[in-house]
VOPAGU-2260 file (C-alpha; in pm, 1 decimal, decimal comma):
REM VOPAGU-2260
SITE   aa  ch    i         X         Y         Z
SITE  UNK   A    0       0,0       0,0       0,0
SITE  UNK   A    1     157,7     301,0    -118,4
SITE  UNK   A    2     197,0     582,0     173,9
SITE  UNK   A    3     -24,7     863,9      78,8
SITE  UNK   A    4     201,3    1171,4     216,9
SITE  UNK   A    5     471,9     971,7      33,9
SITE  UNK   A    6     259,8     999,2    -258,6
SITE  UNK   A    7     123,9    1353,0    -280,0
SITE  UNK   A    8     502,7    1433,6    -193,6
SITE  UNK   A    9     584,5    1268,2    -541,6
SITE  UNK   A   10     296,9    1435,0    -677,7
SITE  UNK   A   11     430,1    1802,8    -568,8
SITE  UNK   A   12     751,7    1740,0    -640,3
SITE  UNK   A   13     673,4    1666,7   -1014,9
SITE  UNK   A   14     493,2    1931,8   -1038,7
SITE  UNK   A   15     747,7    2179,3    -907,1
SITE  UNK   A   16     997,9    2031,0   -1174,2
SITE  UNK   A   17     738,3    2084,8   -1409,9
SITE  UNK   A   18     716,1    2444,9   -1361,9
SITE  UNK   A   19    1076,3    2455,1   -1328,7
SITE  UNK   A   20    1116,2    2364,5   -1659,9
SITE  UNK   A   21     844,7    2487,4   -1847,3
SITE  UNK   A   22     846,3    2830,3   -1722,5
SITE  UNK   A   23    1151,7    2956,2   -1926,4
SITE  UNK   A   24     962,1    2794,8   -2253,6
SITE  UNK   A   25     654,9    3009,0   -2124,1
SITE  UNK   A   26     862,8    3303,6   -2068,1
SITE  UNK   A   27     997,2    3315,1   -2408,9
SITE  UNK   A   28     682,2    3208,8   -2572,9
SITE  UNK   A   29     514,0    3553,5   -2425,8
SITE  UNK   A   30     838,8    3706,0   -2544,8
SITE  UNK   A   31     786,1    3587,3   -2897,3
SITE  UNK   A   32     691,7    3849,3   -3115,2
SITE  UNK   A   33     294,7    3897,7   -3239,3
SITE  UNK   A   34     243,6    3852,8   -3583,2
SITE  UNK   A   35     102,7    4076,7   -3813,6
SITE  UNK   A   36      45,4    3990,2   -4188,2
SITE  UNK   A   37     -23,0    4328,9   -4436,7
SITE  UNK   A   38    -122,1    4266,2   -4806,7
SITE  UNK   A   39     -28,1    4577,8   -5004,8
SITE  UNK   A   40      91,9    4759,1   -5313,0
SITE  UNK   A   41     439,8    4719,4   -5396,5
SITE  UNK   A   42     664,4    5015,7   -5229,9
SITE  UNK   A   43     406,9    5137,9   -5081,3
SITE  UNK   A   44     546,5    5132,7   -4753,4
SITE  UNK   A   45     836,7    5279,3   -4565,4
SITE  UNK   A   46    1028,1    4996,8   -4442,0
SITE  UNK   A   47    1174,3    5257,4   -4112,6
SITE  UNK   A   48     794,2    5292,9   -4052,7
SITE  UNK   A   49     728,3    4869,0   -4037,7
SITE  UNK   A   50    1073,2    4816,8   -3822,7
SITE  UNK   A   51     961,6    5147,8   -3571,2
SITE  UNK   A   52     680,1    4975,3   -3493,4
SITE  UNK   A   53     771,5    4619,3   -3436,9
SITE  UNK   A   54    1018,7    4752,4   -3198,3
SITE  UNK   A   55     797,0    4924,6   -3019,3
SITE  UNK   A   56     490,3    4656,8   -3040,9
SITE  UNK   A   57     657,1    4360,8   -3022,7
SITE  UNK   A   58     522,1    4249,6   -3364,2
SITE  UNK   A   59     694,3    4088,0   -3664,7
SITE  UNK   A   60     544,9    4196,0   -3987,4
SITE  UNK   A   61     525,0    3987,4   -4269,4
SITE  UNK   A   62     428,5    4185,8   -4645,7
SITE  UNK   A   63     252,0    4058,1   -4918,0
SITE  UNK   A   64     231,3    4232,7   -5281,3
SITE  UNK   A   65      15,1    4261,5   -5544,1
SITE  UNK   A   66     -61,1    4505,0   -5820,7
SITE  UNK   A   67    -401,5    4548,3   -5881,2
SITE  UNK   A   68    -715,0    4601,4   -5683,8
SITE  UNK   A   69    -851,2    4305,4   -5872,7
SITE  UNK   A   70    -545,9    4088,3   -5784,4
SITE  UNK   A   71    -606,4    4175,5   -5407,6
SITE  UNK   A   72    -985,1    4048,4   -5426,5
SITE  UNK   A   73    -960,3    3795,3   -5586,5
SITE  UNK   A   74    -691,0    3691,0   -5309,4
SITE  UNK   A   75    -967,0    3752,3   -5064,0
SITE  UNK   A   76   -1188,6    3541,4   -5259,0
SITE  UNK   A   77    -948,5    3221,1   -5229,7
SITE  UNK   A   78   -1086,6    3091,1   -4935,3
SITE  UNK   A   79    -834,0    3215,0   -4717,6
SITE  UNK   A   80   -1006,5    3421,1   -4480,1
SITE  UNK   A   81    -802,5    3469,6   -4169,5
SITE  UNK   A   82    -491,2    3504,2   -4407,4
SITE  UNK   A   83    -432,7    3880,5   -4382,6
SITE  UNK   A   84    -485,6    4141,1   -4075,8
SITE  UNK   A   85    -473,6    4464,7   -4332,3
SITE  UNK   A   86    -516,6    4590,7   -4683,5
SITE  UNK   A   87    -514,8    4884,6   -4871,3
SITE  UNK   A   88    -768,5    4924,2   -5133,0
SITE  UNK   A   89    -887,0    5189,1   -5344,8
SITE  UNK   A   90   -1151,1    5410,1   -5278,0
SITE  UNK   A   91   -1385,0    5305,1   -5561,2
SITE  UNK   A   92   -1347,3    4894,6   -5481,6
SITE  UNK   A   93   -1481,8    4984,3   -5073,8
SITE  UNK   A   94   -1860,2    4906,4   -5212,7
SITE  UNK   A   95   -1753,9    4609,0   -5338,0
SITE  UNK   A   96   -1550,2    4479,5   -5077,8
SITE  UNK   A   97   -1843,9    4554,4   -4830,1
SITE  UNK   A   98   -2082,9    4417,6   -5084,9
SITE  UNK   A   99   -1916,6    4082,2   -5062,1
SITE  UNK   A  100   -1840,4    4073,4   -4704,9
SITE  UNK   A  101   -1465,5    4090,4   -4755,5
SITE  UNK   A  102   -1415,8    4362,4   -4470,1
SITE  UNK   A  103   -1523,5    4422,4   -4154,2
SITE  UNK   A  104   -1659,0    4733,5   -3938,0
SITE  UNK   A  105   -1365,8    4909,4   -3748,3
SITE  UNK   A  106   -1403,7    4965,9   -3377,4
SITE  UNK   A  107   -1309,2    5309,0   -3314,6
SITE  UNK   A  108   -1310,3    5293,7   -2983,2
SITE  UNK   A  109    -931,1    5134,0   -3073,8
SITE  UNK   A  110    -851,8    5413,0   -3293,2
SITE  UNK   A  111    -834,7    5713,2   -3054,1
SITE  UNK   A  112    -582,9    5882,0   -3361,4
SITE  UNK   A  113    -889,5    5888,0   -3590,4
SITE  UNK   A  114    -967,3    6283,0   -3499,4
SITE  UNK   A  115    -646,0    6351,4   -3684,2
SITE  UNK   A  116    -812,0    6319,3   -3990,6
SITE  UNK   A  117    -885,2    6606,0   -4233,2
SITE  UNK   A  118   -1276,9    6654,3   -4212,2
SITE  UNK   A  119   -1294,9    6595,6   -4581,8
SITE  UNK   A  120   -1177,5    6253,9   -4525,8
SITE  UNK   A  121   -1407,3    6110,2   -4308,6
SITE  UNK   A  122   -1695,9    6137,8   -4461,8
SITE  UNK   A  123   -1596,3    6018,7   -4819,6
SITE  UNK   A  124   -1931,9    5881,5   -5031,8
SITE  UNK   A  125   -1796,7    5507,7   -5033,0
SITE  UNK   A  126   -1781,1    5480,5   -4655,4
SITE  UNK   A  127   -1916,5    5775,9   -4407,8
SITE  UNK   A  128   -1814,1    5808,5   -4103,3
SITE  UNK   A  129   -1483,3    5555,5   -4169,8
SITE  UNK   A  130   -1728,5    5297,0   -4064,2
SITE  UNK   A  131   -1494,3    5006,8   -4297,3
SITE  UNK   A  132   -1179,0    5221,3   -4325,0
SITE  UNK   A  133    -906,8    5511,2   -4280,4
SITE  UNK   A  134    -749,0    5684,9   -4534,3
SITE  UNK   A  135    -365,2    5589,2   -4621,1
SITE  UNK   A  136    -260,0    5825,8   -4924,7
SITE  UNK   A  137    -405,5    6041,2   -5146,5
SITE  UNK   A  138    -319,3    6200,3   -5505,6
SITE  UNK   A  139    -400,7    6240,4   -5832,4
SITE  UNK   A  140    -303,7    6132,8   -6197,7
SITE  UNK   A  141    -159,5    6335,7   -6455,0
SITE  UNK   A  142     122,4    6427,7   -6653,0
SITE  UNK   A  143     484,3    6394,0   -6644,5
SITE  UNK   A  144     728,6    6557,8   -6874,0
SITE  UNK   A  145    1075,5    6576,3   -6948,7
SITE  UNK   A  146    1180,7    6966,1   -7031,6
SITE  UNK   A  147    1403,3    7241,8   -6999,3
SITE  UNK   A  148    1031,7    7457,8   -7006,1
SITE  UNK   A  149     745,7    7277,3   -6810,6
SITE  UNK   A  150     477,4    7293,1   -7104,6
SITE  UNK   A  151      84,2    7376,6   -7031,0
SITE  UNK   A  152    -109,0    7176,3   -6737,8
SITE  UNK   A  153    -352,5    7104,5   -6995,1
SITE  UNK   A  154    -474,2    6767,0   -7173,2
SITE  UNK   A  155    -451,3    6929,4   -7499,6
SITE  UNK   A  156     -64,1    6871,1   -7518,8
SITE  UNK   A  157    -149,9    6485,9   -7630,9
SITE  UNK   A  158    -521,7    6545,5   -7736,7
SITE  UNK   A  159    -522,9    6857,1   -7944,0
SITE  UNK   A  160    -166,1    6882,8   -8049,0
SITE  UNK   A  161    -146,1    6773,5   -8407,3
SITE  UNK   A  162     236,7    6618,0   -8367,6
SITE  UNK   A  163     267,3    6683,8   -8006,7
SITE  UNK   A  164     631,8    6546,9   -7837,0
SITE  UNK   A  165     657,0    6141,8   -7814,7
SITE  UNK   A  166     379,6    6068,9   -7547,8
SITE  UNK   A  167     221,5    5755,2   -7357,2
SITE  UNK   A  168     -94,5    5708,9   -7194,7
SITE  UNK   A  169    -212,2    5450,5   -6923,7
SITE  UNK   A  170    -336,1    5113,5   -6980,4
SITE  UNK   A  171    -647,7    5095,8   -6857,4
SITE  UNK   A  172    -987,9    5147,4   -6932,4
SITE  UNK   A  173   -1108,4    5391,6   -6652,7
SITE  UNK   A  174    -801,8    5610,9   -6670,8
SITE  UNK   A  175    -766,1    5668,9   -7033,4
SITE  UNK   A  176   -1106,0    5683,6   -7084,0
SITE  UNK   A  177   -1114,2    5951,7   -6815,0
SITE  UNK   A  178    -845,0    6169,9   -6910,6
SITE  UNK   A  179   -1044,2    6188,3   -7253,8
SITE  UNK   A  180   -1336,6    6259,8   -7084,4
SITE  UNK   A  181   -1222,1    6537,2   -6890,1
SITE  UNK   A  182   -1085,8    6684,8   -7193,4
SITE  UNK   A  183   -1417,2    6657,8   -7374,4
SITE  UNK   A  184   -1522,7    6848,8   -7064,9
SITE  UNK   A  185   -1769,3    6519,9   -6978,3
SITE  UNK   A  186   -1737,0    6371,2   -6625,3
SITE  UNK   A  187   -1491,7    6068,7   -6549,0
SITE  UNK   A  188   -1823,2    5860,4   -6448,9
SITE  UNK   A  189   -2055,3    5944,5   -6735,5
SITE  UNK   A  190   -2250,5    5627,1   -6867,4
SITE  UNK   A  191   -2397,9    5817,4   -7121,5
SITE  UNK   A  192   -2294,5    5599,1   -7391,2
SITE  UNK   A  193   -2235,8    5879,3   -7623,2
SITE  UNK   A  194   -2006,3    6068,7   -7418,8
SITE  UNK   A  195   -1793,0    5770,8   -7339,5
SITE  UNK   A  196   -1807,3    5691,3   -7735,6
SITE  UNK   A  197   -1705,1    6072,0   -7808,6
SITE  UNK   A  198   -1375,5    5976,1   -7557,2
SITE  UNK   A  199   -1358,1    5627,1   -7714,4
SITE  UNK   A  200   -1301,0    5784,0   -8059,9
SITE  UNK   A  201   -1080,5    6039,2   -7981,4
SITE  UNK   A  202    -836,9    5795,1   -7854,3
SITE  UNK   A  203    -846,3    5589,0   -8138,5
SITE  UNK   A  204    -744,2    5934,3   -8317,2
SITE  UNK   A  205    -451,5    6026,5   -8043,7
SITE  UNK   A  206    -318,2    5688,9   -8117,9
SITE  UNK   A  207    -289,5    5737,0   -8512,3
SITE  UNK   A  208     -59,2    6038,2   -8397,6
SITE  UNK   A  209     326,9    5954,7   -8476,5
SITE  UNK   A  210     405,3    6078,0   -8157,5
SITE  UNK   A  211     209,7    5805,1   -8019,4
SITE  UNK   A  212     380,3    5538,4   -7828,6
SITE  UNK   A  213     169,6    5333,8   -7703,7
SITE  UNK   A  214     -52,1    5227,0   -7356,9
SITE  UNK   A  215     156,7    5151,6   -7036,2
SITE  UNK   A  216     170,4    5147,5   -6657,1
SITE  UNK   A  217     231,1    5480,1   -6480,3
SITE  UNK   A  218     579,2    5292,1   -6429,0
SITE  UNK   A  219     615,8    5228,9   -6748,2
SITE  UNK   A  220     547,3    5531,7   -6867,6
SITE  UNK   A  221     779,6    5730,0   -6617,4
SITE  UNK   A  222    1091,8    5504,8   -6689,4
SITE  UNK   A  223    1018,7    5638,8   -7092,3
SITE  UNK   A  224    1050,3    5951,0   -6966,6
SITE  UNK   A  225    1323,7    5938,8   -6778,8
SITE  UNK   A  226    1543,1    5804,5   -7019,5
SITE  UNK   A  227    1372,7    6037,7   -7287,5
SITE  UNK   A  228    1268,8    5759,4   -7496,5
SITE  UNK   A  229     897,3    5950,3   -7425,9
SITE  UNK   A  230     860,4    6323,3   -7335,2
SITE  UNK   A  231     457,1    6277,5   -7208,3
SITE  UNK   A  232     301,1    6012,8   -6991,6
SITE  UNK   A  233      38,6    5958,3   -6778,3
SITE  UNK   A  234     156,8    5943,0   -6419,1
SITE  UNK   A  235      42,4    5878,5   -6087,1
SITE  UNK   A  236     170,5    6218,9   -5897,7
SITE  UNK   A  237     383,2    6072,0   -5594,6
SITE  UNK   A  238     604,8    5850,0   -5879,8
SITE  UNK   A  239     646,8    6177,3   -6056,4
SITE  UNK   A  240     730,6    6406,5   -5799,7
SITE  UNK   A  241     985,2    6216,5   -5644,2
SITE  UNK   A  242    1121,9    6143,9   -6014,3
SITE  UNK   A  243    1142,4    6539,0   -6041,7
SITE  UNK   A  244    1334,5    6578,2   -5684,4
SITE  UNK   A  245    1598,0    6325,8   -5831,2
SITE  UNK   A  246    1586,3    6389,8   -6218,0
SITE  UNK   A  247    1680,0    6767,7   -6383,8
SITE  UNK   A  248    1380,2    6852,6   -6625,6
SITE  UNK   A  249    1140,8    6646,1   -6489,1
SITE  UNK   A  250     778,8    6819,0   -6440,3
SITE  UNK   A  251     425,8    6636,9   -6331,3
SITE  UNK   A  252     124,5    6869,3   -6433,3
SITE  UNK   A  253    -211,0    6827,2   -6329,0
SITE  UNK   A  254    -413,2    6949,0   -6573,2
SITE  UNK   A  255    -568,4    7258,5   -6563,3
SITE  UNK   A  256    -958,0    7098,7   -6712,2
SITE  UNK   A  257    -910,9    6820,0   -6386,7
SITE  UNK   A  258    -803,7    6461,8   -6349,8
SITE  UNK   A  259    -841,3    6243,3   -6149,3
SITE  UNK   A  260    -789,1    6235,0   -5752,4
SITE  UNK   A  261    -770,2    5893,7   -5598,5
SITE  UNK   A  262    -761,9    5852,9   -5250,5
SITE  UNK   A  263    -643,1    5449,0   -5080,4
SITE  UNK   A  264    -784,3    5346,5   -4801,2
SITE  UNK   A  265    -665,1    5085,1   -4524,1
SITE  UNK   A  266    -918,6    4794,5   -4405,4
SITE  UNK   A  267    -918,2    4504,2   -4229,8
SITE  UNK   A  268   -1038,1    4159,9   -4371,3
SITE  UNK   A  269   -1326,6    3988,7   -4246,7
SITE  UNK   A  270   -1166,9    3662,9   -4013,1
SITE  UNK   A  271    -869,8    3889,9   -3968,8
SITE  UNK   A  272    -685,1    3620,7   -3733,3
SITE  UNK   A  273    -473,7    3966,2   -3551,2
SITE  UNK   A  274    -771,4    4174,1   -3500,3
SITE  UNK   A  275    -663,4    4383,6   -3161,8
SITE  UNK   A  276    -314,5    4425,8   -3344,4
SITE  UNK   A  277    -483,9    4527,0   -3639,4
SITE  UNK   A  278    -639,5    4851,5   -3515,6
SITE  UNK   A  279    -296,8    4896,5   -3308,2
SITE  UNK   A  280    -179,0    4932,2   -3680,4
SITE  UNK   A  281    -376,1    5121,8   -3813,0
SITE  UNK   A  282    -378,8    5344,6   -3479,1
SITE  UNK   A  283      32,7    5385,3   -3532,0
SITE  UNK   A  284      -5,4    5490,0   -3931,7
SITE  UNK   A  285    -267,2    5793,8   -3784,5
SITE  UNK   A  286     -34,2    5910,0   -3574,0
SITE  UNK   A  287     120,9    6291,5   -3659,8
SITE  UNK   A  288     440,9    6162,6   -3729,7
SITE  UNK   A  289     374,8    5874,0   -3884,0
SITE  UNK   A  290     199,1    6003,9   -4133,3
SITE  UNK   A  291     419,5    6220,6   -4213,4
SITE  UNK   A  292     698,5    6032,7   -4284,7
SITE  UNK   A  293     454,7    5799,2   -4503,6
SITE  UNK   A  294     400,4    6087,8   -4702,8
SITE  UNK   A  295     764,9    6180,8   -4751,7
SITE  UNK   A  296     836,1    5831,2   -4869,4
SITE  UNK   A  297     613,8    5814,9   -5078,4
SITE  UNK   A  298     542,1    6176,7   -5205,8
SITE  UNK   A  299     152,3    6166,0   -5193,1
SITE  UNK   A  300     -15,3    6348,9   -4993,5
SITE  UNK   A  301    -154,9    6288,7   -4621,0
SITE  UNK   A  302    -499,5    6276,2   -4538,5
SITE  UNK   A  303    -417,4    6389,6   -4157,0
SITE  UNK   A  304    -449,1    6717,1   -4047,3
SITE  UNK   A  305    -202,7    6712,6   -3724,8
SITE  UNK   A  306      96,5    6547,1   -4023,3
SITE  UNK   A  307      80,4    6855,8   -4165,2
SITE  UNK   A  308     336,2    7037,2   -3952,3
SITE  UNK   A  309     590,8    6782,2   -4011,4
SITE  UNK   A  310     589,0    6741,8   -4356,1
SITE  UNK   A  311     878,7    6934,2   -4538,1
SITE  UNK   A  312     758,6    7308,5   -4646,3
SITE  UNK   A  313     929,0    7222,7   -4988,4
SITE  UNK   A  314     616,3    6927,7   -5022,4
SITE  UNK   A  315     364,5    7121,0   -4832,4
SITE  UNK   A  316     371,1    7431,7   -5116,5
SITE  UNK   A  317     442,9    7176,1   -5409,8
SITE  UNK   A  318     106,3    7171,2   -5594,8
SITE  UNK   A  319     159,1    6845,2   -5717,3
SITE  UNK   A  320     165,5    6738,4   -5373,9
SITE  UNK   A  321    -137,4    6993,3   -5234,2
SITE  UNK   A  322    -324,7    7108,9   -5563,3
SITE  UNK   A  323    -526,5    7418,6   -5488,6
SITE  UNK   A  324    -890,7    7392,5   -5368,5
SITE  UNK   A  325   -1001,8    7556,9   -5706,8
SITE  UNK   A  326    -826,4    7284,4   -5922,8
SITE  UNK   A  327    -957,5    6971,5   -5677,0
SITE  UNK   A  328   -1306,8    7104,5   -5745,0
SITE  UNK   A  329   -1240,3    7026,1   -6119,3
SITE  UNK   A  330   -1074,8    6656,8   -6013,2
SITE  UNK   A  331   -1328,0    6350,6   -5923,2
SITE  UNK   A  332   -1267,0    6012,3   -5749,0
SITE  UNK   A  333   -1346,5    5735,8   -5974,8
SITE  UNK   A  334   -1670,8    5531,0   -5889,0
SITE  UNK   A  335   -1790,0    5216,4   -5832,2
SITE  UNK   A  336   -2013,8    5177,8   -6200,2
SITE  UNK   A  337   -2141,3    4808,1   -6129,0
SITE  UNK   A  338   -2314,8    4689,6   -6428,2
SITE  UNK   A  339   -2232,8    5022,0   -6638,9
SITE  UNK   A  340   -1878,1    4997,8   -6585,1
SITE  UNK   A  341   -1906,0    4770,6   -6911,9
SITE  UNK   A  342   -1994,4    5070,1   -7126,7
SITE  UNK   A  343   -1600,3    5139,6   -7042,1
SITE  UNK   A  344   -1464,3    4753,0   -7076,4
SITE  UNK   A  345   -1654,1    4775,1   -7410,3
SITE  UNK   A  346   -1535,6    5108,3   -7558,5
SITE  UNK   A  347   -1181,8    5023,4   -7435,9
SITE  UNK   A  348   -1178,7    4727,4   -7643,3
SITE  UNK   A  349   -1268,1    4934,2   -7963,4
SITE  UNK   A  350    -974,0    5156,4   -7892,5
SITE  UNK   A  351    -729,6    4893,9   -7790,7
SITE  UNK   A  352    -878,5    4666,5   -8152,7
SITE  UNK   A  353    -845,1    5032,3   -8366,6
């Protein structure tokens, strides 16, 4: 008969060597860094900004790429919810990300550095109130040139020029479409069919120009001018602007009839497996400084007010950067068209068949 003090003795001491041991592993596991998994554009982020804040978090970040907004749903629509704790879309894709249940509401009771927003960005059409999201950038898309003389802001340089300088336009349906639609003096998000025609045919006559060299990515089209293969393209005004801090003769114009202003938004995925860290995230990129040095790396503009004062004077009074309230009344955000957004797919397929 085994002696029960002898036993519960036994029984204590095994569990003291228990805890002797397995309290180091515990230690370190709490130690471990929290995981945090961002799917984004490609250089889109300051790498000081991801390393400042798993230092101060204790997080390890891992970053996933893709190019398109279309790439990123259809990532979403895998079946592998619970894969990523952030995104950044584009304003025009919110509907349908909410539409589909791919994000979830924010809890802004997490976000206390949400009143450092600019007013005009918190109550954008796609998403009042920042119910599904926070802004991230904001900018517009225009023109870059290479010259000793910046020429006119204006679309007529590639539309109405008869031989204008070699010259590229972007790739896609809603932008090129667009910038012919602005200079038609028609809205970006028309779906009168005629309208969109009118811009339809006058790029199949822009690209019978000799000039003319063809569709590309606002990349694309930047590295062209650059190396002066091109002297036009259609940019996206951050790659631009830091191409004309670093490059002699480089100028991005918006032009003066309006473009396009785009504004990206951060949201977090529905099943988001880091949800607490999540809004810790997005938290950190709303603070002052933060922003701030987002925007310097990246040369858009910041949607937060309190940034503001420590953003460079030299990129606060670029217009590029911050256009003037007169010219953003003649710029729109590009909308969600659902079912009419084939008038566009359709008419782009003339052009791109012309």
């Amino acid at each position: 008969m085994v002696n029960f003090r002898s036993g519960l003795s036994l029984v204590v001491a095994l569990a003291m060597t228990l805890t002797f041991w397995l309290a180091p592993l515990a230690a370190r596991a709490a130690d471990q860094p929290r995981p945090l998994h961002v799917f984004i554009w490609s250089e889109y982020m300051d790498p000081e900004i991801i390393s400042n804040f798993e230092k101060t978090h204790n997080v390890k970040v891992r970053m996933d790429y893709y190019e398109s907004n279309e790439e990123m749903i259809a990532k979403l629509q895998s079946g592998l919810e619970g894969a990523y704790d952030i995104i950044i879309p584009s304003t025009y894709y919110i509907p349908t990300l909410i539409n589909l249940k791919l994000i979830q509401p924010l809890d802004h009771k997490k976000l206390p550095n949400i009143v450092n927003l600019m007013p005009e960005f918190t109550q954008i059409t796609v998403d009042p109130g920042n119910q599904y999201t926070v802004p991230y950038q904001w900018g517009t898309s225009g023109l870059v040139a290479h010259a000793e003389t910046p020429p006119p802001a204006s679309w007529k340089i590639v539309f109405e020029d008869k031989n204008p300088d070699n010259f590229l336009l972007f790739d896609t349906a809603r932008d090129a479409l667009g910038s012919a639609l602005k200079h038609l003096g028609y809205s970006m998000n028309t779906v009168d069919i005629n309208e969109i025609k009118q811009a339809g045919d006058l790029l199949v006559a822009t690209k019978k120009k000799p000039t003319f060299m063809g569709f590309d990515s606002g990349v694309g089209g930047l590295a062209k001018v650059i190396g002066q293969v091109a002297s036009i393209a259609q940019v996206y005004s951050g790659e631009a602007i830091k191409a004309s801090k670093e490059e002699e003769n480089i100028h991005y114009l918006i032009p003066e009839e309006g473009c396009e202003q785009w504004l990206d938004l951060l949201a977090i995925p529905k099943g988001a497996a880091h949800l607490d860290l999540a809004h810790e995230f997005l938290n950190y990129l709303m603070e002052p400084e933060t922003a701030a040095k987002l925007a310097s790396f990246n040369n858009y503009a910041t949607p937060n007010q309190k940034a503001l004062a420590y953003i460079p004077e030299e990129d606060r009074n670029n217009p590029g950067m911050y256009p003037s309230e007169e010219l953003k009344k003649k710029m729109e955000y590009f909308k969600d068209l659902g079912p009419n957004s084939r008038l566009y797919e359709e008419t782009w397929t003339l052009v791109k068949s012309r």
